[in-house]
mmCIF file as Biopython writes it, N, C-alpha, C and O atoms, coordinates in Angstrom:
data_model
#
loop_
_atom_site.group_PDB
_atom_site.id
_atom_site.type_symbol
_atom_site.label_atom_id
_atom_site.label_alt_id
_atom_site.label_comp_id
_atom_site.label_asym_id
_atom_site.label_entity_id
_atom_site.label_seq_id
_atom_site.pdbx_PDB_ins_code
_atom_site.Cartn_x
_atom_site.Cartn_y
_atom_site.Cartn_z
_atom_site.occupancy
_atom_site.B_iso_or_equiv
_atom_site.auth_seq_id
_atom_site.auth_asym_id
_atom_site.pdbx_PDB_model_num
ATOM 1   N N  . UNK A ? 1  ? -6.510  -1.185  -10.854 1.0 0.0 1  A 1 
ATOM 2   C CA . UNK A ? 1  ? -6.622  -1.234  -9.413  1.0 0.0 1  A 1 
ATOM 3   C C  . UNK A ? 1  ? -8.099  -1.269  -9.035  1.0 0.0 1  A 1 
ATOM 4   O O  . UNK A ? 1  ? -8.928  -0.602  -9.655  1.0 0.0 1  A 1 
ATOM 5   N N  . UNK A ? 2  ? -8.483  -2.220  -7.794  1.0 0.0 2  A 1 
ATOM 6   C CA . UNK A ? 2  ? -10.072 -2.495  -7.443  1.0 0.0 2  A 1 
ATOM 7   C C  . UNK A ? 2  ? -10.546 -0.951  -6.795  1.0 0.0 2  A 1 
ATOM 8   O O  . UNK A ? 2  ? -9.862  -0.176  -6.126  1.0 0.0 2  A 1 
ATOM 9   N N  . UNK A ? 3  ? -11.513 -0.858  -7.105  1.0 0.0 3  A 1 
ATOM 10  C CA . UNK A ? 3  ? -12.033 0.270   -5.778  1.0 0.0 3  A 1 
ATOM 11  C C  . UNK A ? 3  ? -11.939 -0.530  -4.267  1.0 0.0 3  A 1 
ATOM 12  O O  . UNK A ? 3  ? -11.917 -1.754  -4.133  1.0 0.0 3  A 1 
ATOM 13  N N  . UNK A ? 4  ? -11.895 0.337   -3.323  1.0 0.0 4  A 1 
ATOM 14  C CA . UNK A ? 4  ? -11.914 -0.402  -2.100  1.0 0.0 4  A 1 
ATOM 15  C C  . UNK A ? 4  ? -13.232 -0.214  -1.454  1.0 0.0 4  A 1 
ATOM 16  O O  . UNK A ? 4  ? -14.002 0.702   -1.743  1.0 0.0 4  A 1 
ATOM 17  N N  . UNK A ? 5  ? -13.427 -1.021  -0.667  1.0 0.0 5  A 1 
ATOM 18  C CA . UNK A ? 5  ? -14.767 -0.542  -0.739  1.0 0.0 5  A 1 
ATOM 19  C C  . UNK A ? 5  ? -15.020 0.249   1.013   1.0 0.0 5  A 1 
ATOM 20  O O  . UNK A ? 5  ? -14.485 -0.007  2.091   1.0 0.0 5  A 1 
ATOM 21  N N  . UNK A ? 6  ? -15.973 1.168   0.653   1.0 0.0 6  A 1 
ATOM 22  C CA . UNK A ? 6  ? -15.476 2.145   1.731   1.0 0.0 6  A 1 
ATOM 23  C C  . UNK A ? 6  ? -16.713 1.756   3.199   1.0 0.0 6  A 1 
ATOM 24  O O  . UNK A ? 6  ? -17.051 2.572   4.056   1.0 0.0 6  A 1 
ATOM 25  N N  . UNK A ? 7  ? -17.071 0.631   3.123   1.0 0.0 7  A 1 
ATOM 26  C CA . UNK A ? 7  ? -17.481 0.289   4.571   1.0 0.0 7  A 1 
ATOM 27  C C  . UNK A ? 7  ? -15.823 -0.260  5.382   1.0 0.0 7  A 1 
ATOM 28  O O  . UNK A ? 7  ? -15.498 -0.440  6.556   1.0 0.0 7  A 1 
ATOM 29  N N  . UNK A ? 8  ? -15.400 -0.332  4.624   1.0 0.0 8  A 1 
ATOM 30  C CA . UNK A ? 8  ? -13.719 -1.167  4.859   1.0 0.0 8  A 1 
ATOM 31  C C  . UNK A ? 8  ? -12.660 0.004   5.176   1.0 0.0 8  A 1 
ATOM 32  O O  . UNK A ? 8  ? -12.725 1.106   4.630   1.0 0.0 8  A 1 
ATOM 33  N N  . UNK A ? 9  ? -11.803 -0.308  5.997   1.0 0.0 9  A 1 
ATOM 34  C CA . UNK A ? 9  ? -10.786 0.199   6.281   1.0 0.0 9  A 1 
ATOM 35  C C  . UNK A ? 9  ? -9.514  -0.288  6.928   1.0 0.0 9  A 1 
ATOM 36  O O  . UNK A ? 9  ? -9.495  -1.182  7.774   1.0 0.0 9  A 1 
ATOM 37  N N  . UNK A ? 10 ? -8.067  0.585   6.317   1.0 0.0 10 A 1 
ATOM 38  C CA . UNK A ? 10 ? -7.094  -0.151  6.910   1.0 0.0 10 A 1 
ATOM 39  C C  . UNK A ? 10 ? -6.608  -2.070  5.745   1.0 0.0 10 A 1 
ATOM 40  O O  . UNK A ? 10 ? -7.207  -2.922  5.088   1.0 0.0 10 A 1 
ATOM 41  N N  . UNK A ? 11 ? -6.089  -1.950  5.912   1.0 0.0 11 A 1 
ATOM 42  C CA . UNK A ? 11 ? -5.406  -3.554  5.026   1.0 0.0 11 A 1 
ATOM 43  C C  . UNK A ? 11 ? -3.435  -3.363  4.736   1.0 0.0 11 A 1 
ATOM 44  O O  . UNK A ? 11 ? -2.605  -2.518  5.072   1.0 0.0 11 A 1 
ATOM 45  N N  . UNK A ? 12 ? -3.410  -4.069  4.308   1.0 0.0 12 A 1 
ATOM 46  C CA . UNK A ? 12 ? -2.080  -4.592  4.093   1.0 0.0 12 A 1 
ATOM 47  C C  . UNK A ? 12 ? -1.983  -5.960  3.180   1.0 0.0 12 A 1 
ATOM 48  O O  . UNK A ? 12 ? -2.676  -6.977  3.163   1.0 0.0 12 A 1 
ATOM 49  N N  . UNK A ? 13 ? -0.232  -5.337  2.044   1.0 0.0 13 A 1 
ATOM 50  C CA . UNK A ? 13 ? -0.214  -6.476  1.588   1.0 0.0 13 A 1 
ATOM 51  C C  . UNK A ? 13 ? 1.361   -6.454  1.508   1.0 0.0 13 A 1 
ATOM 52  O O  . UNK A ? 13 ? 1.812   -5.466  2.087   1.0 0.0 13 A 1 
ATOM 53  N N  . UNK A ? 14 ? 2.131   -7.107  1.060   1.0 0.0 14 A 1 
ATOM 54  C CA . UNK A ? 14 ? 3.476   -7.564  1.061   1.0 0.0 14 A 1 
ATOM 55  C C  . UNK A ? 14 ? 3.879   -6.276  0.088   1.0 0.0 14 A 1 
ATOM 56  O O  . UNK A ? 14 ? 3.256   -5.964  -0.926  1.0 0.0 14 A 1 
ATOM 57  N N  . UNK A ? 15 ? 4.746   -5.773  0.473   1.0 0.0 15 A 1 
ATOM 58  C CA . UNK A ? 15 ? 5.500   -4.637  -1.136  1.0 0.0 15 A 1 
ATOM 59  C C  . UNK A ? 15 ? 5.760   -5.652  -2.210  1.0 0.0 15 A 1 
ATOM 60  O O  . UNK A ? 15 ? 5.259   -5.440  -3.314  1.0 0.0 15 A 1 
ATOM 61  N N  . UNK A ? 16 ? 6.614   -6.923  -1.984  1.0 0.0 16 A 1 
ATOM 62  C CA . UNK A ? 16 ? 6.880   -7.500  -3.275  1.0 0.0 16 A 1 
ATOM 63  C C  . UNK A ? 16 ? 5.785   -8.075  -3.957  1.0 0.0 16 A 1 
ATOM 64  O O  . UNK A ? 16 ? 6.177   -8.707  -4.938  1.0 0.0 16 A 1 
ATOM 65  N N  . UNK A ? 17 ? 4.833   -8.089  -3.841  1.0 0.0 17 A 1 
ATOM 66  C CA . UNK A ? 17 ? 3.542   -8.777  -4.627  1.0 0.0 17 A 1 
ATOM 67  C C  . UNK A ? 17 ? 2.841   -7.874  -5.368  1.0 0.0 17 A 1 
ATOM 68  O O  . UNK A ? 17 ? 2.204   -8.177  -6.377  1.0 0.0 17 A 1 
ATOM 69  N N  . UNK A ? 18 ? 2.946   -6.587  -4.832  1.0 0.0 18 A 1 
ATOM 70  C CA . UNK A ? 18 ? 2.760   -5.184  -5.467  1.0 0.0 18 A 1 
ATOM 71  C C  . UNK A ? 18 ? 3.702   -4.822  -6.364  1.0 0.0 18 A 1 
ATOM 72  O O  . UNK A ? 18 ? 3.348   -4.223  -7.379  1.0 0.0 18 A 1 
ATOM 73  N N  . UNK A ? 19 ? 4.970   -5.107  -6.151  1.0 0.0 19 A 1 
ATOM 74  C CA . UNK A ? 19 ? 5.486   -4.580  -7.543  1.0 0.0 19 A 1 
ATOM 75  C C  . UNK A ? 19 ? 5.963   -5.061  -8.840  1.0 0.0 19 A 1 
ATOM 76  O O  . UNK A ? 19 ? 6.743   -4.638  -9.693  1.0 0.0 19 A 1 
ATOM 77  N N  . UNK A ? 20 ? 4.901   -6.538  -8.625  1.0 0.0 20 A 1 
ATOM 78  C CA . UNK A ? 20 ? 5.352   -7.462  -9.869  1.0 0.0 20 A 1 
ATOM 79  C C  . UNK A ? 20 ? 3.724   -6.873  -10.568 1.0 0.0 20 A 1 
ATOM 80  O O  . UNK A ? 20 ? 3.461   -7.009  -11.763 1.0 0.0 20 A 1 
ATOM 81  N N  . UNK A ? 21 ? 2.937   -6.339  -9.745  1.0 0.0 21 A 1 
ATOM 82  C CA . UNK A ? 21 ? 1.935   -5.512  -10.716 1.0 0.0 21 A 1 
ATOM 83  C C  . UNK A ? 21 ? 1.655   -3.990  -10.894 1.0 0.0 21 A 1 
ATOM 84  O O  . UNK A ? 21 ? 0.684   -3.472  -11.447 1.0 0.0 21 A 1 
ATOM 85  N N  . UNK A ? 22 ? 2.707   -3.400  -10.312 1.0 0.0 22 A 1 
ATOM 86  C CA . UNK A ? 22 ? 2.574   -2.229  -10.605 1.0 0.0 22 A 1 
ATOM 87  C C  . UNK A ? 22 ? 3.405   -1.663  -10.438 1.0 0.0 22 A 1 
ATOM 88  O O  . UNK A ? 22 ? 4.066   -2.134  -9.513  1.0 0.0 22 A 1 
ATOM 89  N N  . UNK A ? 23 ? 4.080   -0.247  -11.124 1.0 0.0 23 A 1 
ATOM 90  C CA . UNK A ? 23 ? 5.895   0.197   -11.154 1.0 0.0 23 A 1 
ATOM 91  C C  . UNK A ? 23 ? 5.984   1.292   -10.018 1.0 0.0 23 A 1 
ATOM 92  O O  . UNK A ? 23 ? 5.125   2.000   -9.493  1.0 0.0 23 A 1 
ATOM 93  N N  . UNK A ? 24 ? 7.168   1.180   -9.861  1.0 0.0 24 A 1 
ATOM 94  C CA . UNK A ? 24 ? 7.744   2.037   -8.640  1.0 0.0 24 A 1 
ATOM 95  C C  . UNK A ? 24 ? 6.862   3.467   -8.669  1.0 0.0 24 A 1 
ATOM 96  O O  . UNK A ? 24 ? 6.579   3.925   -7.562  1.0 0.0 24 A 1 
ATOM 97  N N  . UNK A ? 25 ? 6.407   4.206   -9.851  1.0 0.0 25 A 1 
ATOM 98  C CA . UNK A ? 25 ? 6.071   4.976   -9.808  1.0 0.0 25 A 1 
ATOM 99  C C  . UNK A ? 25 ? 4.631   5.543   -9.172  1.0 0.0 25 A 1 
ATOM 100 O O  . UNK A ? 25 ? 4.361   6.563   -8.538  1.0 0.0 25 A 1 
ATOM 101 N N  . UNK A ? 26 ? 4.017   4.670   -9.527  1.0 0.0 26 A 1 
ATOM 102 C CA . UNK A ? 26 ? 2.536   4.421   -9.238  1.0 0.0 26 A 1 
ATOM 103 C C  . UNK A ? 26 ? 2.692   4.335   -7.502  1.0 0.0 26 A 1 
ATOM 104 O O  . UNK A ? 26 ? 2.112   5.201   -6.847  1.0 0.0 26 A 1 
ATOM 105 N N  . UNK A ? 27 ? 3.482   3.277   -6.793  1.0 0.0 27 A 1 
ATOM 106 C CA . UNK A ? 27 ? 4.002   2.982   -5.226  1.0 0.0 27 A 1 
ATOM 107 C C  . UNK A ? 27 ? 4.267   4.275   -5.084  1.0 0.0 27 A 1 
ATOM 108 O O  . UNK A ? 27 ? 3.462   4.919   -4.412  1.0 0.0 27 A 1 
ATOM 109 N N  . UNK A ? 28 ? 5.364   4.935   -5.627  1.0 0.0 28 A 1 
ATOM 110 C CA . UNK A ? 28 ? 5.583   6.484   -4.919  1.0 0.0 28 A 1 
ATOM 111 C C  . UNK A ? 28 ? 4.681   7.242   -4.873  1.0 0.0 28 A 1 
ATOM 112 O O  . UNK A ? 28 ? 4.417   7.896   -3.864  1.0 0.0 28 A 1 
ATOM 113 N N  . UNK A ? 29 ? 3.864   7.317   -6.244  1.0 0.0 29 A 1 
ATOM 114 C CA . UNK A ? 29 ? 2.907   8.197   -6.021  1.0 0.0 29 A 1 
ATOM 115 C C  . UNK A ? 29 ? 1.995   8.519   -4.841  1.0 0.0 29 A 1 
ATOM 116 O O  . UNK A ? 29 ? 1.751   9.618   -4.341  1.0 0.0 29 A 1 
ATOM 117 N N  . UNK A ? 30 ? 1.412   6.934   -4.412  1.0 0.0 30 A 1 
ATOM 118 C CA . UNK A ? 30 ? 0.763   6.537   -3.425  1.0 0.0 30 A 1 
ATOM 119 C C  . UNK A ? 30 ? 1.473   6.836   -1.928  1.0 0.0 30 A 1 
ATOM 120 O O  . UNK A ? 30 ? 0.717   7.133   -1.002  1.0 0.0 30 A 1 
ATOM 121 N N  . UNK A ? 31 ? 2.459   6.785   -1.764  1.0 0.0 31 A 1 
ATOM 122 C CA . UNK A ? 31 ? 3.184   7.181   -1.125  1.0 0.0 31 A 1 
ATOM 123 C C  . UNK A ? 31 ? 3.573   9.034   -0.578  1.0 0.0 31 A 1 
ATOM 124 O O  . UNK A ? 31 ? 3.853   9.372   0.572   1.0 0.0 31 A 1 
ATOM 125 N N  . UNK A ? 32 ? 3.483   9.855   -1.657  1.0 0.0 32 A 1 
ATOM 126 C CA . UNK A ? 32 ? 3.652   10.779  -1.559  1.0 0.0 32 A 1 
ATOM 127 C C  . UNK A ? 32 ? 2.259   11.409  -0.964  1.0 0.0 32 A 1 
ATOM 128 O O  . UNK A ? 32 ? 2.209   11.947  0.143   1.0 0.0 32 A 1 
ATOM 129 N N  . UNK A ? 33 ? 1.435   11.308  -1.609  1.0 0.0 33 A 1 
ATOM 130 C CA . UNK A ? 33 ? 0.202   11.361  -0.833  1.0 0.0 33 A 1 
ATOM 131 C C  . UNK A ? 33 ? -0.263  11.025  -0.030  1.0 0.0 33 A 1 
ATOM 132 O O  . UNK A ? 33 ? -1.469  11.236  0.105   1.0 0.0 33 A 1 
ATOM 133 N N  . UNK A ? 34 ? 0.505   10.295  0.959   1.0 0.0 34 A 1 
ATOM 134 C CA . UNK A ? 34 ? 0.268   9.585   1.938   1.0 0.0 34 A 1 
ATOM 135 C C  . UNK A ? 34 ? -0.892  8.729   1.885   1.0 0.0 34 A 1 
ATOM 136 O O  . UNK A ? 34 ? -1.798  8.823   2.713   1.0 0.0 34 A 1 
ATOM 137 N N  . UNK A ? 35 ? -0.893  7.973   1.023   1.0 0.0 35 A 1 
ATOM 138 C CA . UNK A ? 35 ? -2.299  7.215   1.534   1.0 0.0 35 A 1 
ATOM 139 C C  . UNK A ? 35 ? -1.539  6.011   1.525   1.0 0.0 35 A 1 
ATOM 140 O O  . UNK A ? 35 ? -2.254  5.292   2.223   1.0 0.0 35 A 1 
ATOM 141 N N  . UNK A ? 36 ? -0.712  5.425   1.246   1.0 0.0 36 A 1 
ATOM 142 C CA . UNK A ? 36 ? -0.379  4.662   2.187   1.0 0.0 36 A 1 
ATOM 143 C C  . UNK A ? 36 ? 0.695   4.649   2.931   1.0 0.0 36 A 1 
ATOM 144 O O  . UNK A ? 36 ? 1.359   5.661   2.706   1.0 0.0 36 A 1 
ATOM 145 N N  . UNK A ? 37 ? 1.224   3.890   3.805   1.0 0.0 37 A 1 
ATOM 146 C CA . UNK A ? 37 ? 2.377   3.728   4.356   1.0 0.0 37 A 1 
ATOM 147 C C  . UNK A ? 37 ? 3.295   2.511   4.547   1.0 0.0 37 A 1 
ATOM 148 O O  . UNK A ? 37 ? 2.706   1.505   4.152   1.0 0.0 37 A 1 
ATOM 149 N N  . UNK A ? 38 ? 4.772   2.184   5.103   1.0 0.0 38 A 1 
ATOM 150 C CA . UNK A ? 38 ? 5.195   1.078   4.218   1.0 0.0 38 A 1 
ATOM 151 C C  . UNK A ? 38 ? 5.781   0.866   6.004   1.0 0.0 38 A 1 
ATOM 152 O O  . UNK A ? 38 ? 6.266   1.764   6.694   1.0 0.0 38 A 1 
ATOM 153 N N  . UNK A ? 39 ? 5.541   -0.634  6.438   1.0 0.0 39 A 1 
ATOM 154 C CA . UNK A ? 39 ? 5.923   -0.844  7.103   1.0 0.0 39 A 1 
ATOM 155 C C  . UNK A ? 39 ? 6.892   -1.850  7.445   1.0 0.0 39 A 1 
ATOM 156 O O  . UNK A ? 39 ? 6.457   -2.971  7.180   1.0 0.0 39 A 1 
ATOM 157 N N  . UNK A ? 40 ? 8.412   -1.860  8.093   1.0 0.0 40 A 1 
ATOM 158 C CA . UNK A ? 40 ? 9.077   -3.136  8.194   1.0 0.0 40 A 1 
ATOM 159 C C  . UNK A ? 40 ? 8.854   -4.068  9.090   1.0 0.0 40 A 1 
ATOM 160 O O  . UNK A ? 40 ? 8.859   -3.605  10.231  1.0 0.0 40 A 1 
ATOM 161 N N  . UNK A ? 41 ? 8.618   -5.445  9.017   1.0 0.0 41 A 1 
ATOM 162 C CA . UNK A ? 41 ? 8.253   -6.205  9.450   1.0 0.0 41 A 1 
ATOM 163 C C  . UNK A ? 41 ? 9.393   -7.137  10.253  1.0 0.0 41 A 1 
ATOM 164 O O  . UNK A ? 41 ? 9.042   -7.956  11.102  1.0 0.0 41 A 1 
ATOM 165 N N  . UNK A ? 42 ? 10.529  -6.963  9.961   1.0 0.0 42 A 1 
ATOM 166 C CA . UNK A ? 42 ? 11.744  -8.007  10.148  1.0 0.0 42 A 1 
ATOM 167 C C  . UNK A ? 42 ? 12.029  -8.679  9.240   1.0 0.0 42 A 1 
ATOM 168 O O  . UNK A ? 42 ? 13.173  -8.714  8.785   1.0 0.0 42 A 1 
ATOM 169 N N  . UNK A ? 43 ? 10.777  -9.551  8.652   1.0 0.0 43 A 1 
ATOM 170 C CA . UNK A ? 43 ? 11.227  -10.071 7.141   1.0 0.0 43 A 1 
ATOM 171 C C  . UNK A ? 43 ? 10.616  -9.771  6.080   1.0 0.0 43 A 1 
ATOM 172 O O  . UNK A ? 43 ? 10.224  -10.614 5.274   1.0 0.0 43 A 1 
ATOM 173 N N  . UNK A ? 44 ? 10.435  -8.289  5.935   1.0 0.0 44 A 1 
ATOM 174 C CA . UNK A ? 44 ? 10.210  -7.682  4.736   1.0 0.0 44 A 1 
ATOM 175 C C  . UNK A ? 44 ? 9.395   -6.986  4.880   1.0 0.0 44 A 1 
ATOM 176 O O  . UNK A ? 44 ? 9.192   -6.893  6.091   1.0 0.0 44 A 1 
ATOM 177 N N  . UNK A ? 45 ? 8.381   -6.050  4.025   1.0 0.0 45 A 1 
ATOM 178 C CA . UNK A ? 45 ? 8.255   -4.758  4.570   1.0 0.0 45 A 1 
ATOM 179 C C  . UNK A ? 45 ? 6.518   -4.774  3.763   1.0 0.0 45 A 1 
ATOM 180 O O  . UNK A ? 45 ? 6.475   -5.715  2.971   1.0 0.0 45 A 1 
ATOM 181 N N  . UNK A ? 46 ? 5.429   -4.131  3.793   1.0 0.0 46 A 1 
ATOM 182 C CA . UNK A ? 46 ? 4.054   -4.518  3.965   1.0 0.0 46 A 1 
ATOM 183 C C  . UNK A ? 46 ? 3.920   -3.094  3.499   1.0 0.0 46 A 1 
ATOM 184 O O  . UNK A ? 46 ? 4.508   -2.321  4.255   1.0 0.0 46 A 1 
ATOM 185 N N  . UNK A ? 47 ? 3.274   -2.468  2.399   1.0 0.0 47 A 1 
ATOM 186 C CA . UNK A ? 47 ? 2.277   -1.894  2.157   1.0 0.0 47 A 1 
ATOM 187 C C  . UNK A ? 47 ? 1.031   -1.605  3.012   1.0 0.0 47 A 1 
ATOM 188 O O  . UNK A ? 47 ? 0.195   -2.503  3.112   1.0 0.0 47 A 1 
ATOM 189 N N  . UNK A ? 48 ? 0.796   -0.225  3.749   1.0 0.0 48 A 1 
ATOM 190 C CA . UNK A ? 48 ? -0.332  0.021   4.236   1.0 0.0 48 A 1 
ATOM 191 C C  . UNK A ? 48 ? -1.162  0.982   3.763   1.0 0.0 48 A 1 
ATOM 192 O O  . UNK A ? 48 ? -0.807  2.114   3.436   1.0 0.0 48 A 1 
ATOM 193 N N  . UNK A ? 49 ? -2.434  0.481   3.715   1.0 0.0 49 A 1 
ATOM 194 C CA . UNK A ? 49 ? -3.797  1.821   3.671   1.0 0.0 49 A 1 
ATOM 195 C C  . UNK A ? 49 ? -3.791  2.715   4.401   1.0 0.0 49 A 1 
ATOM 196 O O  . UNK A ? 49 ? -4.507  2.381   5.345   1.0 0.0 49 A 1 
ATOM 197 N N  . UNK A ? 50 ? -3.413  3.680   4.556   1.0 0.0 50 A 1 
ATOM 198 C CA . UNK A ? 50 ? -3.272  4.718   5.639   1.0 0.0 50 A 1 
ATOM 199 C C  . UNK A ? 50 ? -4.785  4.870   6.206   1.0 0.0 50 A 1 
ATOM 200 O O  . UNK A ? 50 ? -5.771  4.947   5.472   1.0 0.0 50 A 1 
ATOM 201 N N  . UNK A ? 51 ? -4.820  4.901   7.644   1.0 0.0 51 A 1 
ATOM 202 C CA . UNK A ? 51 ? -5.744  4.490   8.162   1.0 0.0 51 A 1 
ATOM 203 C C  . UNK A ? 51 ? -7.534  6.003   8.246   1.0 0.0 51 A 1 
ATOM 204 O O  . UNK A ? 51 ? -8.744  5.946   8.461   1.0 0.0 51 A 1 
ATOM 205 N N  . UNK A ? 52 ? -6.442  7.115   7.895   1.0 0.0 52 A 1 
ATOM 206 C CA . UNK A ? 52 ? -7.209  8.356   7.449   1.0 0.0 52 A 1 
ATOM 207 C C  . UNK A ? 52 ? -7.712  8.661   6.237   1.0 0.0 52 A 1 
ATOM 208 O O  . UNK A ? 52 ? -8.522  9.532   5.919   1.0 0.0 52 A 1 
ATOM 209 N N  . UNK A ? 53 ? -7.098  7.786   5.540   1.0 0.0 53 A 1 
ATOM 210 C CA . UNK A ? 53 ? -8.209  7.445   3.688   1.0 0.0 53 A 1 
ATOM 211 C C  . UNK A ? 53 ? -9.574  7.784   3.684   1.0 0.0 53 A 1 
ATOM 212 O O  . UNK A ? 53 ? -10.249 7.614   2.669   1.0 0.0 53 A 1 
#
């Protein structure tokens, strides 16, 4: 995983593009910690940077 770089904040990417590189577990993890959050879109649902990172 890249570092992000911290003049930056906030992004989004598709959940399914994320989990052809990385396993459910790693997503939950991230999840549990809230750093990110998962949003539905209508047609499918987006990975977010939680905006307090």
């Amino acid at each position: 995983m890249r570092r992000a770089n911290p003049g930056l904040c906030g992004g989004c990417v598709p959940l399914h593009r994320l989990q052809f590189q990385f396993s459910d577990s790693v997503i939950q993890t991230l999840l549990d910690k809230e750093l990110v959050q998962v949003q539905n879109t209508g047609r499918g649902f987006l990975l977010e940077i939680a905006e307090d990172f």
